[in-house]
C-alpha positions as a Markdown table, in Angstrom:
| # | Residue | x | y | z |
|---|---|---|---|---|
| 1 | Unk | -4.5 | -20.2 | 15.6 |
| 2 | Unk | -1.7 | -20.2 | 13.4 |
| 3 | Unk | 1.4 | -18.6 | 15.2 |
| 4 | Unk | 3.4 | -18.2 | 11.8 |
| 5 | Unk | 2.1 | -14.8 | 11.3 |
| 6 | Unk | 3.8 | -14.9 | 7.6 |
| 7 | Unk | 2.1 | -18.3 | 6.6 |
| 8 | Unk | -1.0 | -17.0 | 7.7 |
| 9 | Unk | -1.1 | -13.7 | 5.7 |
| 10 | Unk | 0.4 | -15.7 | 2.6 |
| 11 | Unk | -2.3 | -18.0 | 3.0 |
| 12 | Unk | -5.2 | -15.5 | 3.2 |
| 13 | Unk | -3.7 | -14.3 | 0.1 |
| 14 | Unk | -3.8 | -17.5 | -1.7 |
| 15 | Unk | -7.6 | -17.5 | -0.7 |
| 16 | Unk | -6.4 | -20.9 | 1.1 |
| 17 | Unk | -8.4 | -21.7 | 4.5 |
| 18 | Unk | -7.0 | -19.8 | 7.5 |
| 19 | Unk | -7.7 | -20.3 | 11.3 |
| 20 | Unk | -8.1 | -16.5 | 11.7 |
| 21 | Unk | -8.6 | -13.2 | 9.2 |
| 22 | Unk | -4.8 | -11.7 | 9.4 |
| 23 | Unk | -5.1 | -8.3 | 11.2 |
| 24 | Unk | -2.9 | -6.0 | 9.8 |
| 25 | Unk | -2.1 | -2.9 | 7.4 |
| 26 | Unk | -1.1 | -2.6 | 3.6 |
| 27 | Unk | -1.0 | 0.8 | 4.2 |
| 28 | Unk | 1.9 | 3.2 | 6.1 |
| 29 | Unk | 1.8 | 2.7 | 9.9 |
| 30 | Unk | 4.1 | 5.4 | 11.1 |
| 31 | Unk | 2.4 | 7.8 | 13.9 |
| 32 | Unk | 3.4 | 10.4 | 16.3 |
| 33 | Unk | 3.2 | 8.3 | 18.9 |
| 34 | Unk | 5.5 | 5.1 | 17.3 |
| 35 | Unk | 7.9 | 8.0 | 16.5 |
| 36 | Unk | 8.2 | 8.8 | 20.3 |
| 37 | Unk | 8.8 | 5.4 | 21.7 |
| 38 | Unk | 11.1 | 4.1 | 19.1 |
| 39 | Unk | 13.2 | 7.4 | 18.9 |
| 40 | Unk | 12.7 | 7.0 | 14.3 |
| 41 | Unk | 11.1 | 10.3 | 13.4 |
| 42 | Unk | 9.8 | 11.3 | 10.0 |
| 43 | Unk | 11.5 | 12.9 | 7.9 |
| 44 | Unk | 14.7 | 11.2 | 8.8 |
| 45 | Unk | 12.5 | 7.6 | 8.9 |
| 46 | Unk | 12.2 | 8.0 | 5.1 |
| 47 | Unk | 15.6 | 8.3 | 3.9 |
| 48 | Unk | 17.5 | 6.5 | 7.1 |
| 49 | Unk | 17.5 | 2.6 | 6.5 |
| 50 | Unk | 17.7 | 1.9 | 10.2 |
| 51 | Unk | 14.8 | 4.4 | 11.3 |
| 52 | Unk | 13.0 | 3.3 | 8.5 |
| 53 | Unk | 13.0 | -0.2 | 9.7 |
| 54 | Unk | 13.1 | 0.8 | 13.7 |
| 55 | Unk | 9.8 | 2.5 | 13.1 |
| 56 | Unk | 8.3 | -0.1 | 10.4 |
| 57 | Unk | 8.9 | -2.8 | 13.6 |
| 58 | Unk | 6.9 | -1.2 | 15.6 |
| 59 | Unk | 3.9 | -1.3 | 13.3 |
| 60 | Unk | 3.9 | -5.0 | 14.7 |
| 61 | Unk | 5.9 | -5.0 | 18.0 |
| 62 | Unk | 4.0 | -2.1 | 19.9 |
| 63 | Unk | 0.9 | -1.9 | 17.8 |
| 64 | Unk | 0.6 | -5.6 | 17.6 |
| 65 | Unk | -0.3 | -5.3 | 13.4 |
| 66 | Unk | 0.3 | -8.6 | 12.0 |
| 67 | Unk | 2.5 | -7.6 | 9.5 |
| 68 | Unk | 5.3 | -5.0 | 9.0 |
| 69 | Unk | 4.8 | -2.0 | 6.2 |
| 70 | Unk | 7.3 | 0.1 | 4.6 |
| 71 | Unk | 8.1 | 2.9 | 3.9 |
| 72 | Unk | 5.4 | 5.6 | 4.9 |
| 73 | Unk | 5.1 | 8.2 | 1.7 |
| 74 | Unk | 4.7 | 7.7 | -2.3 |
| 75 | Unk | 7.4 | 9.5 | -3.7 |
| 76 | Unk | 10.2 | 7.6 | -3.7 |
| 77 | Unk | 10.1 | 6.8 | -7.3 |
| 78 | Unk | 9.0 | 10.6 | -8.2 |
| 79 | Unk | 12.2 | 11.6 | -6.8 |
| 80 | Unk | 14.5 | 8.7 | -8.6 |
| 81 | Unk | 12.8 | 10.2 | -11.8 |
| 82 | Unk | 14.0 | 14.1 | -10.9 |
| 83 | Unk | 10.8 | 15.6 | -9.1 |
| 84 | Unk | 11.8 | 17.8 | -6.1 |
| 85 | Unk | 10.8 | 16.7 | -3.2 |
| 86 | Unk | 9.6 | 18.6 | 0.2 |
| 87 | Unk | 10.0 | 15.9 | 2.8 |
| 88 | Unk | 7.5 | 17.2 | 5.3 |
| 89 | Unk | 7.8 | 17.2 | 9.2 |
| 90 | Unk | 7.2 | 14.6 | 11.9 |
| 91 | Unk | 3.5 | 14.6 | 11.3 |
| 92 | Unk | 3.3 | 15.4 | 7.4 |
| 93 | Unk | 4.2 | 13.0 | 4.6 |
| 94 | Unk | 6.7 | 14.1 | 1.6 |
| 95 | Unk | 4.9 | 15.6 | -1.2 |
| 96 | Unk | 6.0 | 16.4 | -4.8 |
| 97 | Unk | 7.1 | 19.9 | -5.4 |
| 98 | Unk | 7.7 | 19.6 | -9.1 |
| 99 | Unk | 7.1 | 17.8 | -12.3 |
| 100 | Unk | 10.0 | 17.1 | -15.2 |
| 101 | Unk | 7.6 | 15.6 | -17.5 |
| 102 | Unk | 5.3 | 18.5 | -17.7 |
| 103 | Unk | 5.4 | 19.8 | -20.9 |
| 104 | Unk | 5.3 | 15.7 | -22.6 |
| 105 | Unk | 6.9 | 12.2 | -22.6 |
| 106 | Unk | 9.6 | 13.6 | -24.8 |
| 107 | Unk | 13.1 | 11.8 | -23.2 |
| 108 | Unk | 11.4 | 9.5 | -20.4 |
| 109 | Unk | 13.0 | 6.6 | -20.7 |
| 110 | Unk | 13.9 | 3.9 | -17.7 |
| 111 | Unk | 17.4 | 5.3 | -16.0 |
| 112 | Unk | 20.2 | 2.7 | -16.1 |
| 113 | Unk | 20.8 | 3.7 | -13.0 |
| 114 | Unk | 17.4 | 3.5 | -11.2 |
| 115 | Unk | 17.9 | 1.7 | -8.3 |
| 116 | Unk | 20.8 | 3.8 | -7.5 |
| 117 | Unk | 19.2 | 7.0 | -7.3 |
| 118 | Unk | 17.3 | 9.0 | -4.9 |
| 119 | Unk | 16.0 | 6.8 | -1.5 |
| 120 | Unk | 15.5 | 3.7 | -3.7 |
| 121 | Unk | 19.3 | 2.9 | -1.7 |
| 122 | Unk | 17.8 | 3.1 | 1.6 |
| 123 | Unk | 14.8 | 1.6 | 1.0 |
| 124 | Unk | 16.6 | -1.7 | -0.5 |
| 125 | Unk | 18.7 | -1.4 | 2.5 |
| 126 | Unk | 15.7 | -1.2 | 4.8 |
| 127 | Unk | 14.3 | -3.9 | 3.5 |
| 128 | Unk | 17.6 | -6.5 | 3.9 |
| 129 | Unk | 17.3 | -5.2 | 7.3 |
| 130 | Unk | 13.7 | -6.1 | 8.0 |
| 131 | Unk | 14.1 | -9.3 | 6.5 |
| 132 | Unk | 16.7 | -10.1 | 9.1 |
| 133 | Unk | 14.6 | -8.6 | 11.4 |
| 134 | Unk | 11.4 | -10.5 | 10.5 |
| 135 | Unk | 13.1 | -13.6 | 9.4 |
| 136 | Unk | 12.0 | -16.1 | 12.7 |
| 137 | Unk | 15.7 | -16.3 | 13.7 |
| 138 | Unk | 16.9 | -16.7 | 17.4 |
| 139 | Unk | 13.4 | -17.8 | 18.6 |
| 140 | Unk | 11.7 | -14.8 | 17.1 |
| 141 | Unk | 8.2 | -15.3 | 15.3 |
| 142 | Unk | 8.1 | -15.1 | 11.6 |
| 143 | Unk | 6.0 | -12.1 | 10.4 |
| 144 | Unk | 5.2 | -11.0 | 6.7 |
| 145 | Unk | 6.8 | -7.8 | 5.1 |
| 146 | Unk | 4.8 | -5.8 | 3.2 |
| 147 | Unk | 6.9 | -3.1 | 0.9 |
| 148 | Unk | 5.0 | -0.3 | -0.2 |
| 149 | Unk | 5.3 | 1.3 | -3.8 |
| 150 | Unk | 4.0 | 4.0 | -5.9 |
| 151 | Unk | 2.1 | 2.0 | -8.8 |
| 152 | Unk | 2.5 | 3.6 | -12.5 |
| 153 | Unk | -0.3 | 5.8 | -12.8 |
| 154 | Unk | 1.2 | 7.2 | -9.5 |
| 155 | Unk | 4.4 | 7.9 | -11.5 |
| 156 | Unk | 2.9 | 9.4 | -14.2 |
| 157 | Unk | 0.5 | 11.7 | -12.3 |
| 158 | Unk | 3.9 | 13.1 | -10.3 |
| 159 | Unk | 6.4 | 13.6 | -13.5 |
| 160 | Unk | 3.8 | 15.1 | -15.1 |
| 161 | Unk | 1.8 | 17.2 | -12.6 |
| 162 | Unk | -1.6 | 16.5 | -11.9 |
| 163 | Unk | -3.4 | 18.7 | -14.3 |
| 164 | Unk | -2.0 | 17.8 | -17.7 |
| 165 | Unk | -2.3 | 14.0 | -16.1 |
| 166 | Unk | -5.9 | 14.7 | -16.4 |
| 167 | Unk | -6.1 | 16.8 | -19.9 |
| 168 | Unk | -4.1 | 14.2 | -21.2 |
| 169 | Unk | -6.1 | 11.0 | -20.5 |
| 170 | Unk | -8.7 | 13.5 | -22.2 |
| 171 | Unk | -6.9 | 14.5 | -25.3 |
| 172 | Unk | -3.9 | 12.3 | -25.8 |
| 173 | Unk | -4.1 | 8.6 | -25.5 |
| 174 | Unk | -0.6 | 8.6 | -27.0 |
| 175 | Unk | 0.9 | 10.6 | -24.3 |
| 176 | Unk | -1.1 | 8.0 | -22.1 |
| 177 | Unk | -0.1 | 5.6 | -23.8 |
| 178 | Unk | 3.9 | 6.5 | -23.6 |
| 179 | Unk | 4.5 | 7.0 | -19.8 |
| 180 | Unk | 2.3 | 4.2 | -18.6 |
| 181 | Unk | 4.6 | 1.7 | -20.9 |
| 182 | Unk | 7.7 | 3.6 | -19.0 |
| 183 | Unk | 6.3 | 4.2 | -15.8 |
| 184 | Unk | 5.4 | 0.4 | -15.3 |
| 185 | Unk | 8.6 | -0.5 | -16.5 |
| 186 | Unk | 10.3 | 1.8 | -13.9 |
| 187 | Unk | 7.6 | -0.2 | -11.3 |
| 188 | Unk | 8.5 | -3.6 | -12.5 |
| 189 | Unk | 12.6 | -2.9 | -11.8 |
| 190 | Unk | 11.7 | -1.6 | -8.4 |
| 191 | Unk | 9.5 | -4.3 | -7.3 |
| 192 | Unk | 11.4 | -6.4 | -8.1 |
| 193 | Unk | 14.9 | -5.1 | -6.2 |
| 194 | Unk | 12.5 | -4.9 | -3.2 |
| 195 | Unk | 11.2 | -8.8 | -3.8 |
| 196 | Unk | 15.1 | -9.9 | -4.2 |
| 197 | Unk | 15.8 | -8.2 | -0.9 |
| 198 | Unk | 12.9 | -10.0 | 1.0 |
| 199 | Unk | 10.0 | -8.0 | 0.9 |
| 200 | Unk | 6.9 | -10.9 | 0.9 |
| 201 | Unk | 4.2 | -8.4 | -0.6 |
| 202 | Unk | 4.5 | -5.2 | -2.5 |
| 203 | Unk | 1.5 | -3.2 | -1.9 |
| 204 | Unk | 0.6 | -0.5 | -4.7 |
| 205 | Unk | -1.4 | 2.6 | -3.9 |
| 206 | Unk | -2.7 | 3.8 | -7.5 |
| 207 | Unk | -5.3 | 4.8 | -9.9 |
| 208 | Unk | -7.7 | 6.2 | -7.4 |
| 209 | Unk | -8.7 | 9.2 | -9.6 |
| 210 | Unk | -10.9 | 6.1 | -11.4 |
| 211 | Unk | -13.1 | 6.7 | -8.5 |
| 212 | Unk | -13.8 | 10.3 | -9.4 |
| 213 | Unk | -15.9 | 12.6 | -11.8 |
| 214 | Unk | -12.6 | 14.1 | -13.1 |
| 215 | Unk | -11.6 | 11.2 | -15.2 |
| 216 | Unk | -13.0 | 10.2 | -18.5 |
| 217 | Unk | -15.6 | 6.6 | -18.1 |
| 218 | Unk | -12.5 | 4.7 | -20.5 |
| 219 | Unk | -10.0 | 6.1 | -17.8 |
| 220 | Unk | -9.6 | 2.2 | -16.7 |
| 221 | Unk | -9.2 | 1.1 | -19.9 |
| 222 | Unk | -6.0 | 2.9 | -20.5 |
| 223 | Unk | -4.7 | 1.9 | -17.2 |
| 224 | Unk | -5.5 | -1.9 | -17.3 |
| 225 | Unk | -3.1 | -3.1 | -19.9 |
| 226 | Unk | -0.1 | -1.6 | -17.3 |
| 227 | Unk | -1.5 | -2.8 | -14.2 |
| 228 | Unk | -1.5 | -6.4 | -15.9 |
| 229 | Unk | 1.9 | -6.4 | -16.9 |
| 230 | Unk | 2.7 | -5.1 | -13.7 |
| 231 | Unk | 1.1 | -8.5 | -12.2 |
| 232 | Unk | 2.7 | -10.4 | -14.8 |
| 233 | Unk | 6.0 | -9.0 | -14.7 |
| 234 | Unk | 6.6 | -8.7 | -11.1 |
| 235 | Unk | 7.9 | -11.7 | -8.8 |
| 236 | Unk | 5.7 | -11.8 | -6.1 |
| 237 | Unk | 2.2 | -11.1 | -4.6 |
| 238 | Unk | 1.3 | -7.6 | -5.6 |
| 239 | Unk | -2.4 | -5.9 | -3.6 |
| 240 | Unk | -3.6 | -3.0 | -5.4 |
| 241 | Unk | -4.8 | -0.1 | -3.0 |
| 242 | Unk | -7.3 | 2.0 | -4.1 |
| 243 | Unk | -9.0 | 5.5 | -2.9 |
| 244 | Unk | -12.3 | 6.2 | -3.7 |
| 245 | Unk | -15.9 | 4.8 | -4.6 |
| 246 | Unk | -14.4 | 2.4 | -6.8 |
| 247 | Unk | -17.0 | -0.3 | -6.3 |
| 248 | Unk | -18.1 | 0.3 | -10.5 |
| 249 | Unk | -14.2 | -0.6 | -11.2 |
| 250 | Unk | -13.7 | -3.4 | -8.8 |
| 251 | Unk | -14.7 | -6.0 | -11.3 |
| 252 | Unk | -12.5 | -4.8 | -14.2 |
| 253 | Unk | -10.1 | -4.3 | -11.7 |
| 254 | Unk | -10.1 | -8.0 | -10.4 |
| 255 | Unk | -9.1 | -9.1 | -14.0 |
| 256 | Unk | -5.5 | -7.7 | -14.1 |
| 257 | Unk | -4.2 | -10.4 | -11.5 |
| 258 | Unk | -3.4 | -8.5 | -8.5 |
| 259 | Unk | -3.6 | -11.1 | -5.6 |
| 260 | Unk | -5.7 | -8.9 | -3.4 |
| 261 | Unk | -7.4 | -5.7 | -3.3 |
| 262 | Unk | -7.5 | -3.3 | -0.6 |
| 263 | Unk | -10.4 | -0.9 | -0.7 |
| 264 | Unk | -11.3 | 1.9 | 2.0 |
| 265 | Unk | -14.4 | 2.6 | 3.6 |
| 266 | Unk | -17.1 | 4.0 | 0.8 |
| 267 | Unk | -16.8 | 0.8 | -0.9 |
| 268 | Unk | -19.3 | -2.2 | 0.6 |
| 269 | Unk | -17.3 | -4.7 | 1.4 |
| 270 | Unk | -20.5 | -7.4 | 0.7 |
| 271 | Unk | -20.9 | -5.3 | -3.0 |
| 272 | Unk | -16.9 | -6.1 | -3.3 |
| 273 | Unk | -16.9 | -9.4 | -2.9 |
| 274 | Unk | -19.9 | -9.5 | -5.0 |
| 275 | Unk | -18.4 | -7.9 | -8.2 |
| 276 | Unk | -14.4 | -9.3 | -7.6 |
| 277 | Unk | -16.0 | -13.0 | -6.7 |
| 278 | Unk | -12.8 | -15.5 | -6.4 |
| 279 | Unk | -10.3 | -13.7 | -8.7 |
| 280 | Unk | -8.7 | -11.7 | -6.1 |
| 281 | Unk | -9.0 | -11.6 | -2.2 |
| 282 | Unk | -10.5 | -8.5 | -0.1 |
| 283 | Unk | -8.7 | -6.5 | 2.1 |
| 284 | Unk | -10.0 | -3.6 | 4.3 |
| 285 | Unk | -11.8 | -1.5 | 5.5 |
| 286 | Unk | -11.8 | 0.8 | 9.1 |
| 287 | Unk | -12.5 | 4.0 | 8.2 |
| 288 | Unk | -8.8 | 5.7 | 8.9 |
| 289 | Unk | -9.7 | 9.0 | 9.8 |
| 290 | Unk | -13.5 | 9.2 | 11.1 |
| 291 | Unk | -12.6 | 6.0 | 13.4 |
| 292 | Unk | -9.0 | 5.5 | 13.6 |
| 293 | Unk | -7.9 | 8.6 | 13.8 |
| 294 | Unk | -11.0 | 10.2 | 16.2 |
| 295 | Unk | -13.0 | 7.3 | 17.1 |
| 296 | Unk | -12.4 | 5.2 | 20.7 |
| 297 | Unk | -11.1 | 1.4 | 20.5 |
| 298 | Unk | -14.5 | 0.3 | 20.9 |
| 299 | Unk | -15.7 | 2.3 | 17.5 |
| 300 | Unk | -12.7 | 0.2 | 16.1 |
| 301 | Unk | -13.6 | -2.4 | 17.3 |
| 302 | Unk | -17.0 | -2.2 | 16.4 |
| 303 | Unk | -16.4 | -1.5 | 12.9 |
| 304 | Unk | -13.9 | -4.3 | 12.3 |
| 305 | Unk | -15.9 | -6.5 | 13.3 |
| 306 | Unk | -18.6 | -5.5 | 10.7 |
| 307 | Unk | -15.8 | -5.6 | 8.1 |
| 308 | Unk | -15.7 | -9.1 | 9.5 |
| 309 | Unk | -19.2 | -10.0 | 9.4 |
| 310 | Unk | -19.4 | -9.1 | 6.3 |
| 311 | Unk | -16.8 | -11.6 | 4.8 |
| 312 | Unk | -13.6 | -9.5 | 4.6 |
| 313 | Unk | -10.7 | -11.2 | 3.5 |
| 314 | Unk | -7.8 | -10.0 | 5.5 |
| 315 | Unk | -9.0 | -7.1 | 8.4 |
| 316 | Unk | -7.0 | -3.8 | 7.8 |
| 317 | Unk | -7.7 | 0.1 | 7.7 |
| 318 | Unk | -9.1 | 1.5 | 4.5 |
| 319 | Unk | -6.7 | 3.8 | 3.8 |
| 320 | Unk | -2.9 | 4.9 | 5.2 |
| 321 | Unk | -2.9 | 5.3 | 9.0 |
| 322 | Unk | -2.9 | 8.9 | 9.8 |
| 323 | Unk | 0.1 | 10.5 | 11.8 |
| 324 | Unk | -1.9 | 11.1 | 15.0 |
| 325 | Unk | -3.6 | 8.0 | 15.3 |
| 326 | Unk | -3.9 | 6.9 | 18.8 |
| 327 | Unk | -1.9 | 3.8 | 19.7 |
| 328 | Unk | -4.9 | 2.1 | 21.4 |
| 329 | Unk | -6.8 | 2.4 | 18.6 |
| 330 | Unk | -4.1 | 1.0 | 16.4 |
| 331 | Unk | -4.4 | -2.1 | 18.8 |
| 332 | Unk | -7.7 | -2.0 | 18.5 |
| 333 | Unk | -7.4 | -3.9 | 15.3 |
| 334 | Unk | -6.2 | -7.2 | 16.8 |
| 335 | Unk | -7.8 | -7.1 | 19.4 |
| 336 | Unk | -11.3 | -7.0 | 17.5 |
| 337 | Unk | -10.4 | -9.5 | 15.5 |
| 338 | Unk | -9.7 | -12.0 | 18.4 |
| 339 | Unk | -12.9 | -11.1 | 20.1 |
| 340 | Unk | -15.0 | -11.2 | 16.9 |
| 341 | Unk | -13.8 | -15.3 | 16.9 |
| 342 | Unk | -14.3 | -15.3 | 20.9 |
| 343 | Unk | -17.9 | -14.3 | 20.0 |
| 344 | Unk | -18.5 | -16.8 | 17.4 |
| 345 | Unk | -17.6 | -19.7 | 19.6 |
């Protein structure tokens, strides 16, 4: 098996042969219990650099995930761009408490100071010190980091509340049109800040409302151009989350260049594959709630090694890990995996 965790997970994202499917997660890994041992406690892991990273490390170090993912909400770049933000508790994830865009796209613009505002700060500085931390020095093994971001449509839907997010993909393309050109530029500066830090992967939860009756079928179309230049524009591996029955999207999806997609547990992985084919690798998809969250290790382990069987990409959960998770279950993963290749031998 390969021991250099990072050259494996790069690999699998290349679509290059591998010795074993990485076991990992795109998604946040911070739980209750992580919190505990490690002594970094939401709220105070989101905005403290060295919290942030303490309870990013365990991801891999206690949990034994293959990787290690950062930070653990999406609205980092919400509050750079002025939305209040209520930061939650130990077990609840920051939410977005108000929109400045709400009435139109009137003054959005890119801040020249963007990556000095908010927790963009910390976050840089969380990710210097998981590269350090991650890096293979002093005998240690080398092991990818995966920075999680807020992708554009994200953006929008938070500066502009959720509701006129909708009317307008309805009635005004322009308005569409205006803060997906400034919200992926506002992604593109980010991404990039995190990449020249050390970050190996960004992963981008967005555009799951795609998936759902409340958007309009050309929804995607609107969307596409941004998540494109996004791919284009940013310098490094990018794997586009998505919620949802998006298995209708998945091939349009495929075309914007994203090195991987992560899908959760409605979508089939075999239909996935099918409509994606060879343009971008697979990553999912253990149900996070109904089995990570209140399953046993051996319903995890049973369903990741379907996810397997069925000729997923890189083994992860379908969604973020919920607070509560149990840690066994979280170990679960791994150890599935390495049974699921005991079993085929």
């Amino acid at each position: 098996m390969e021991t250099n965790l990072r050259k494996n997970f790069l690999n699998a994202l290349q679509g290059k042969t591998v010795d074993r499917v990485p076991a990992l997660s795109v998604t946040q890994t911070g739980t209750v219990e992580l919190m505990d041992l490690t002594g970094a406690s939401w709220p105070e892991a989101h905005s403290d650099p060295e919290k942030m990273a303490a309870l990013a490390l365990a991801g891999h170090e206690i949990a034994g995930l293959e990787a290690v993912r950062y930070p653990y909400c999406l609205t980092v770049l919400a509050e750079a761009m002025g939305c209040e933000i209520r930061m939650g508790t130990k077990g609840i994830q920051p939410s977005v408490l108000s929109h400045p865009f709400s009435k139109s796209p009137e003054g959005l613009e890119v801040p020249e100071d963007l990556l000095e505002r908010g927790r963009i700060p910390a976050l840089l500085e969380a990710t210097e010190i998981l590269r350090a931390r991650t890096g293979g020095e002093a005998g240690k093994e080398e092991v990818p980091l995966i920075a999680g971001m807020e992708g554009p449509s994200t953006v929008f839907s938070h500066i502009a509340g959720i509701n006129d997010y909708l009317v307008w993909f309805m009635k005004k393309p322009d308005y569409v049109a205006r803060f997906m050109e400034v919200c992926t530029d506002i992604c593109i500066e980010y991404a990039n800040a995190l990449f020249e830090q050390g970050a190996d992967v960004l992963c981008v939860p967005d555009g799951g409302l795609v998936a759902t009756d409340l958007m309009p079928p050309k929804s995607l179309d609107l969307l596409k151009p941004s998540f494109t230049r996004l791919c284009e524009e940013t310098r490094g591996p990018v794997i586009l989350h998505i919620c949802g029955d998006v298995e209708r999207s998945l091939h349009s999806l495929s075309e914007c260049g994203f090195d991987a997609i992560s899908i959760e547990e409605k979508v089939s992985i075999k239909a996935a594959k099918a409509a994606i084919e060879d343009r971008a690798r697979l990553i999912g998809n253990i149900a996070p709630s109904s089995t990570l969250l209140f399953g046993t290790p051996d319903d995890v382990k049973a369903e990741a090694k379907q996810c397997l069987s069925d000729g997923v990409d890189i083994l992860a959960p379908g969604c973020g890990i919920a607070p509560m998770t149990p840690l066994a279950n979280m170990r679960a993963i791994v150890e599935a995996r390495d049974e699921w290749y005991e079993e085929k031998e």
